[in-house]
C-alpha positions in Angstrom: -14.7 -29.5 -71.9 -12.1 -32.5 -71.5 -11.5 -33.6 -68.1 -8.2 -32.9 -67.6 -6.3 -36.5 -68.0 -4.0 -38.3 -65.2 -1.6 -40.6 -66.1 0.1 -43.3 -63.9 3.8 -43.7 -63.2 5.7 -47.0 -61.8 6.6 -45.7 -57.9 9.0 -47.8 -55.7 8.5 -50.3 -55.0 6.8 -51.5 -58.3 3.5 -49.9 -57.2 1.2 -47.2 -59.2 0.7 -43.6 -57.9 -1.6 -41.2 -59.6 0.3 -38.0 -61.3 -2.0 -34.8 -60.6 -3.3 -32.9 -64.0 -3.6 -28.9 -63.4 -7.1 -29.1 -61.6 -5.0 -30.9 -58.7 -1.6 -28.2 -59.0 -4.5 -25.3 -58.5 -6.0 -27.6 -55.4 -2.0 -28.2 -54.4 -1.4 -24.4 -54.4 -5.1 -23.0 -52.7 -4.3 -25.5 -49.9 -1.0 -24.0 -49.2 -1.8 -20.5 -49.4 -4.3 -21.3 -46.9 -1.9 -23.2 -44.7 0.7 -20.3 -44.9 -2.6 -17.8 -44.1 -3.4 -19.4 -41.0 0.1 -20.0 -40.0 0.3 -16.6 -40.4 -2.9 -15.6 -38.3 -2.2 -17.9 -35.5 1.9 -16.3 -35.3 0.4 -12.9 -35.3 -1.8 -14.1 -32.3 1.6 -15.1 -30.2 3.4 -12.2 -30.6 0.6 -9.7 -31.2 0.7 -7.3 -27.5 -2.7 -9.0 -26.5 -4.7 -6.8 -24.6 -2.4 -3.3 -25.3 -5.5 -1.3 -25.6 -8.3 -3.9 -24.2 -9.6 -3.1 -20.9 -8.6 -4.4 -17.9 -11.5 -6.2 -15.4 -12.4 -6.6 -12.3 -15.0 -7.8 -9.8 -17.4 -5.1 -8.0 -16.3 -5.5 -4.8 -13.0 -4.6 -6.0 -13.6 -1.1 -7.0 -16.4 -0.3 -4.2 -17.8 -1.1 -1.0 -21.2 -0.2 0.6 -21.4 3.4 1.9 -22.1 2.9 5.5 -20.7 -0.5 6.0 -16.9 0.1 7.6 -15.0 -0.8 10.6 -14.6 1.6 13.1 -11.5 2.8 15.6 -11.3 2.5 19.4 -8.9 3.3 22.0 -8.3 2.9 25.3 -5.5 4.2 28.1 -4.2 1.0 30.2 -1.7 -0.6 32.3 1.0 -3.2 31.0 2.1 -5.0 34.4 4.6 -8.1 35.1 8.1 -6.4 33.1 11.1 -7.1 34.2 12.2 -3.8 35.8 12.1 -2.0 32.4 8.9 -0.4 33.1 8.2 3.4 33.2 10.5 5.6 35.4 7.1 7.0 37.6 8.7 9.8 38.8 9.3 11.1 34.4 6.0 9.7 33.8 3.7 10.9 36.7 0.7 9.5 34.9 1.4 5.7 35.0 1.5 6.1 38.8 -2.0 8.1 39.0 -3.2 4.9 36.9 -2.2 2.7 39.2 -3.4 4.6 42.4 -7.1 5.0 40.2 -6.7 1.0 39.1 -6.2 -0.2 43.1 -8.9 2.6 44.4 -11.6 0.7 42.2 -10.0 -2.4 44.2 -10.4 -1.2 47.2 -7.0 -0.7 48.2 -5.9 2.9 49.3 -2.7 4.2 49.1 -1.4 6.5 52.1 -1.4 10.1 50.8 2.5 11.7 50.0 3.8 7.8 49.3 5.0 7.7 46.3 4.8 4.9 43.8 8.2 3.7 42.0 7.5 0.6 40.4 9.5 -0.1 37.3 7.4 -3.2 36.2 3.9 -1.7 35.2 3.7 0.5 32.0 1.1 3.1 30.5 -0.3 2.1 27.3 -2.3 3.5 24.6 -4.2 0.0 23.1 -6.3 0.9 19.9 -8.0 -2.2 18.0 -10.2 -1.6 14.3 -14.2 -2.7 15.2 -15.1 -4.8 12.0 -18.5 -4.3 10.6 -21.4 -6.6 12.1 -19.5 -7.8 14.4 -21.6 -8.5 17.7 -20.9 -8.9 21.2 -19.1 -11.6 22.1 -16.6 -12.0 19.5 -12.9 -11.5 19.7 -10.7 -8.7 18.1 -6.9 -7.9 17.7 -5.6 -5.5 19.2 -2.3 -3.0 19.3 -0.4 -2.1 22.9 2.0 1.1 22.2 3.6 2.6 25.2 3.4 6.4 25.8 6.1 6.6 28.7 9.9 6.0 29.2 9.3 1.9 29.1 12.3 0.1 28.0 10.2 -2.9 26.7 7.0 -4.2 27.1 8.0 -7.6 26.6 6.6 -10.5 29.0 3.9 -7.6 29.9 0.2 -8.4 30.5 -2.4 -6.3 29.3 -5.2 -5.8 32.6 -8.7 -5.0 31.8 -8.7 -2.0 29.9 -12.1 -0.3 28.1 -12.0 0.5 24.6 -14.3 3.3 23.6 -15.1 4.8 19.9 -15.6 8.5 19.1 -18.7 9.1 20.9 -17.2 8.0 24.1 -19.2 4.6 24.2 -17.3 1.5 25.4 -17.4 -0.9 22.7 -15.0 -3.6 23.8 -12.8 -4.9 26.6 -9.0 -5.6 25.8 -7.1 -7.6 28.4 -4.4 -10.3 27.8 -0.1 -11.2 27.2 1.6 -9.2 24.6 3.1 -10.6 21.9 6.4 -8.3 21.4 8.4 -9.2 17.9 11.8 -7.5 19.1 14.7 -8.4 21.7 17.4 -6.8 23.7 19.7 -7.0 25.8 22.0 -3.9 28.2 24.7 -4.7 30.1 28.0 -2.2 31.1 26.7 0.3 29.0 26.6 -1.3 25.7 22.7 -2.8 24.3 21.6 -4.5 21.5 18.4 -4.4 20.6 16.5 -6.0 17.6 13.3 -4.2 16.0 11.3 -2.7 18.6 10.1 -3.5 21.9 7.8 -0.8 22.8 5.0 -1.8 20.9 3.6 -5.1 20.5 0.1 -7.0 20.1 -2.4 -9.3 21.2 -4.1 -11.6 19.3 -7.8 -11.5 19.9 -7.6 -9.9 23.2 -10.8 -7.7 23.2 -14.1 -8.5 23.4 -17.3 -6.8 21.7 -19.5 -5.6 24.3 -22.4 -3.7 21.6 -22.5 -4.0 18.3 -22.0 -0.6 16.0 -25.9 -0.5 13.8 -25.4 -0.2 10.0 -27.8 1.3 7.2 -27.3 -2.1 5.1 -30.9 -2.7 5.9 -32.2 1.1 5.6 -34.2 2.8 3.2 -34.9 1.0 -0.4 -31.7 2.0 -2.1 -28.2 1.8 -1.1 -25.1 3.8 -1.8 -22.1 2.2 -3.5 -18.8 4.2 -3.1 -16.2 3.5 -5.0 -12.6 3.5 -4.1 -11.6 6.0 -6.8 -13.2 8.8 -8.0 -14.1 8.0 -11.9 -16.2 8.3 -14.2 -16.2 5.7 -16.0 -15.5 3.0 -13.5 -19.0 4.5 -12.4 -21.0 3.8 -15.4 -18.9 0.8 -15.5 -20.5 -0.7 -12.4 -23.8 0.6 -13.2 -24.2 -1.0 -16.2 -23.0 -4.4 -15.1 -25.6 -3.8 -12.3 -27.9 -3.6 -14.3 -27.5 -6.2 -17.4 -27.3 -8.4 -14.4 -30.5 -7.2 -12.2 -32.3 -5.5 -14.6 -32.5 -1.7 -16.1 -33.2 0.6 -13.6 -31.4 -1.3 -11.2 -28.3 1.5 -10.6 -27.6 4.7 -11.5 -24.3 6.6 -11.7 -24.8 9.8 -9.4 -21.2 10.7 -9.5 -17.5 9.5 -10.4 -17.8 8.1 -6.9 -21.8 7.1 -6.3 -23.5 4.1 -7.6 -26.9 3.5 -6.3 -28.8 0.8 -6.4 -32.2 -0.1 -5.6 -32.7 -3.2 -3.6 -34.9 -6.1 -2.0 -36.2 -5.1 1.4 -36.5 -8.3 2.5 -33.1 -8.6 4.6 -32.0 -12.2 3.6 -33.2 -11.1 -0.2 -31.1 -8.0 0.3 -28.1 -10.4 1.4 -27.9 -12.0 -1.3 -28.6 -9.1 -4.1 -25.2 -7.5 -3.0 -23.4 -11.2 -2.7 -24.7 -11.6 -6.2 -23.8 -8.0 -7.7 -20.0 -7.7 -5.9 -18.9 -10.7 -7.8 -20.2 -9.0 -11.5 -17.3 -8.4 -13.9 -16.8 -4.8 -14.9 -13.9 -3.7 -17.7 -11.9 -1.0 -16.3 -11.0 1.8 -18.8 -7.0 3.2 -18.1 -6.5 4.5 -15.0 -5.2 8.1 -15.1 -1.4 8.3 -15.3 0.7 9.2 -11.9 4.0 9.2 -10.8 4.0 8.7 -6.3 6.8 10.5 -4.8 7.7 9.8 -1.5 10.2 12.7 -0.6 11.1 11.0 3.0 12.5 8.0 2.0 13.0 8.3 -1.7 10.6 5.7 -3.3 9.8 6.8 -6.9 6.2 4.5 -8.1 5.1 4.5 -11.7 1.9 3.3 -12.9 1.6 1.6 -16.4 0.2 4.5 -17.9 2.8 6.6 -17.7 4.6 7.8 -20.8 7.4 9.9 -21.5 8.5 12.5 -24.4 11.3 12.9 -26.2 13.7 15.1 -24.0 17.5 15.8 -22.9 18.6 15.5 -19.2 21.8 16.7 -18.1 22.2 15.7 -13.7 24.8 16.2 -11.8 25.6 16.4 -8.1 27.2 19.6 -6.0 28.6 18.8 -2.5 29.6 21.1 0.4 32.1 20.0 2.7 33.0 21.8 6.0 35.7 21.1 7.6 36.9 22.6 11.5 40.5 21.8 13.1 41.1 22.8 16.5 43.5 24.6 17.3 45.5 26.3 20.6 46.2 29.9 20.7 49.5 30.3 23.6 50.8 33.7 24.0 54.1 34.4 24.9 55.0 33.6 28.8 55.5 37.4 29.6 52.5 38.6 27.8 50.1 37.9 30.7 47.7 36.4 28.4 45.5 33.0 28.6 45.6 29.7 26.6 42.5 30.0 24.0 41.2 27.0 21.7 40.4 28.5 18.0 39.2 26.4 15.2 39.9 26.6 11.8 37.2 26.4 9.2 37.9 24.8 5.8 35.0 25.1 3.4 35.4 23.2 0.0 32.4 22.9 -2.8 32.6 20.1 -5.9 30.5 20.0 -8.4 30.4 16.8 -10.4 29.4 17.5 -13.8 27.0 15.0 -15.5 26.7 14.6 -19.6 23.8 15.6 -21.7 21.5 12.9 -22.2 18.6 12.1 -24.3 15.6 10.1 -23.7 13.9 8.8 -26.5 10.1 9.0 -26.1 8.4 5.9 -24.2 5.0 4.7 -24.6 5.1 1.8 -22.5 6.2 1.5 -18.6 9.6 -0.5 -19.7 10.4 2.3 -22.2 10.2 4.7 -19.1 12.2 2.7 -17.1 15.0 2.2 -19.4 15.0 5.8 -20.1 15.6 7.1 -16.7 18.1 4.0 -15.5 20.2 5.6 -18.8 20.5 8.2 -16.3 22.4 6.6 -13.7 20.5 8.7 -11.1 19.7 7.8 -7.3 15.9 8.1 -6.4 16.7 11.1 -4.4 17.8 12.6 -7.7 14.8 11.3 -9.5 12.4 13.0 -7.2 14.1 16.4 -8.8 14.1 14.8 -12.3 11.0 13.9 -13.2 10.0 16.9 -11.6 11.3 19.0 -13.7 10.8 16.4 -17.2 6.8 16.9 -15.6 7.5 21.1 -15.9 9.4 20.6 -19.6 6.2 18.8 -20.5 7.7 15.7 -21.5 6.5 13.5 -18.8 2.6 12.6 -19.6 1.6 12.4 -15.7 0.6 13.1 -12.5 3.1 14.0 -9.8 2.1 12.9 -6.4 4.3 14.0 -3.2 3.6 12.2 0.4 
């Protein structure tokens, strides 16, 4: 076969360029299609939904803790003392003065019997503060100071000594300190202002751990991983990761809410097995679709697997307005009869009537959002919508009332 031939033409200015036979038009046109190919790949990879149906990840310790490891509540009754006369009223709240006569008997001061105490500047508190795992005596924890009299403010108020037991009745820690109160007021001639509130407030590490609360972390061979959720496959999830990380055999999926795990029983080994298997990367399947309805303040909360079906919502609004006038009932002067008050009653009902309208099926969380805004509803009335969508069974999810 003949090569195929290439001739040269003059090109400006007075130079030669080399005009391409058909072997270099096929070479021309397999380059660009592969230039428009990959333009057309690496478009498709910006506006392809990345990650619509890839799972989403997370770390361990996100999804589960160590059964067994956990903070723990304590309370304690005390006294707040040092307010500015906006204490407890003794004589309402009988207990704050017994407090006080019990607080200056372990003093060695006693009272006279039958004298009462009326001091408005000391206040019964409840204080409750969260015992963090491990921690040992010694260290300092926050605490909360809430009265539970007729105080007016707790504000300038110090904390004395006060024990802090757990539910067994042991004394775990020992509050005492200033309070920190975030709101203000202010009375005077019967009028007050008062901003956010001042019977509760807080002190910053004001207890002390007296005994430290034991933990099973170094018990037994295994340990117990609970997860936040209960699921299936977030289970096998985090037994597998455990063990392509550790080894097979590792963890085991006992339930949708039990991993265990078999570990070092050396206790610095052990330490840093769980600081190594907390961080592993799990991918989480999608999470079970739900719809939180909170019916006391009328917060609606969707989760991004919520999906709607094609439907038709017609909402509208009924009000009942009553209405009483008073009025005064005279008889005549020679009658004998007495001057009555008599209201008048008016009772009036409207009914606002609201249009048919359709909702198109969503599959994503913004399609379900448009939807229902197309309604024009409050989020009192979409407590009763998607109620009743759920009942239609056009709403793929789970209603949840709190």
């Amino acid at each position: 076969m003949t090569p195929p031939r290439s001739s040269f033409v003059a090109s400006p200015p007075g130079g030669l360029r080399q005009r391409p036979g058909k072997a270099g038009s096929a070479a021309d046109a397999w380059l660009r299609l592969l230039i428009a190919v990959a333009f057309a790949l690496a478009s498709a990879a910006v506006w392809w939904p990345a990650g619509a149906h890839a799972a989403a990840t997370a770390r361990v310790k996100e999804v589960a803790s160590v059964q067994g490891v956990r903070s723990n509540q304590l309370q304690g009754l005390g006294l707040v003392i040092g307010l500015d006369g906006t204490g407890d009223q003794t004589t309402q709240a009988p207990f704050t003065a017994q407090s006080l006569t019990a607080m200056l008997q372990q003093m060695g001061v006693t009272l006279p019997p039958g004298v009462p105490v009326q001091s408005k500047n000391i206040a019964a508190v409840m204080v409750t503060a969260q015992l963090p795992p491990f921690a040992q005596p010694g260290q300092a924890i926050d605490v909360a100071v809430a009265s539970i009299g007729n105080a007016k403010s707790l504000r300038g108020g110090t904390l004395v000594a006060t024990p802090l037991k757990g539910a067994d009745g042991r004394i775990y820690a020992l509050a005492q300190g200033n309070l920190i109160v975030g709101g203000a007021g202010a009375a005077a001639g019967g009028s007050k202002v008062q901003i956010n509130h001042l019977s509760a407030g807080r002190i910053p590490e004001g207890a002390t751990v007296e005994q430290a609360v034991p933990t099973p972390l170094h018990q037994g061979e295994t340990l117990d991983l609970g997860l936040n959720s209960n699921d299936f496959a977030t289970a096998r999830a985090v037994a597998r990761a455990i063990n392509e990380a550790k080894g097979d055999g590792t963890a085991a999926a006992i339930d949708g809410r039990l991993v265990r795990v078999r570990v070092p029983t050396d206790p610095d080994a052990r330490v840093g097995f769980l600081a190594d298997i907390e961080n592993l990367p799990i991918g989480l399947e999608r999470r079970a679709a739900r719809i939180v309805l909170n019916a006391r303040t009328g917060s609606v909360v969707l989760n991004d697997a919520v999906t709607l079906g094609a439907c038709a919502v017609a909402h509208g609004s009924l009000s009942v307005t009553i209405s009483a006038t008073p009025q005064v009932s005279q008889p005549n002067p020679l009658a004998g009869g007495q001057t009555t008050v008599t209201e008048k009653t008016d009772i009036a009902i409207t009914q606002q009537g609201g249009a048919l309208v359709q909702l198109p099926a969503g599959a994503k969380l913004a399609d379900v959002v448009k939807a229902l805004n197309a309604l024009g509803a409050t989020p009192q009335d979409l407590l009763a919508i998607l109620q009743a969508i759920k009942s239609a069974g056009a709403l793929n999810a789970e209603i949840e009332v709190i």
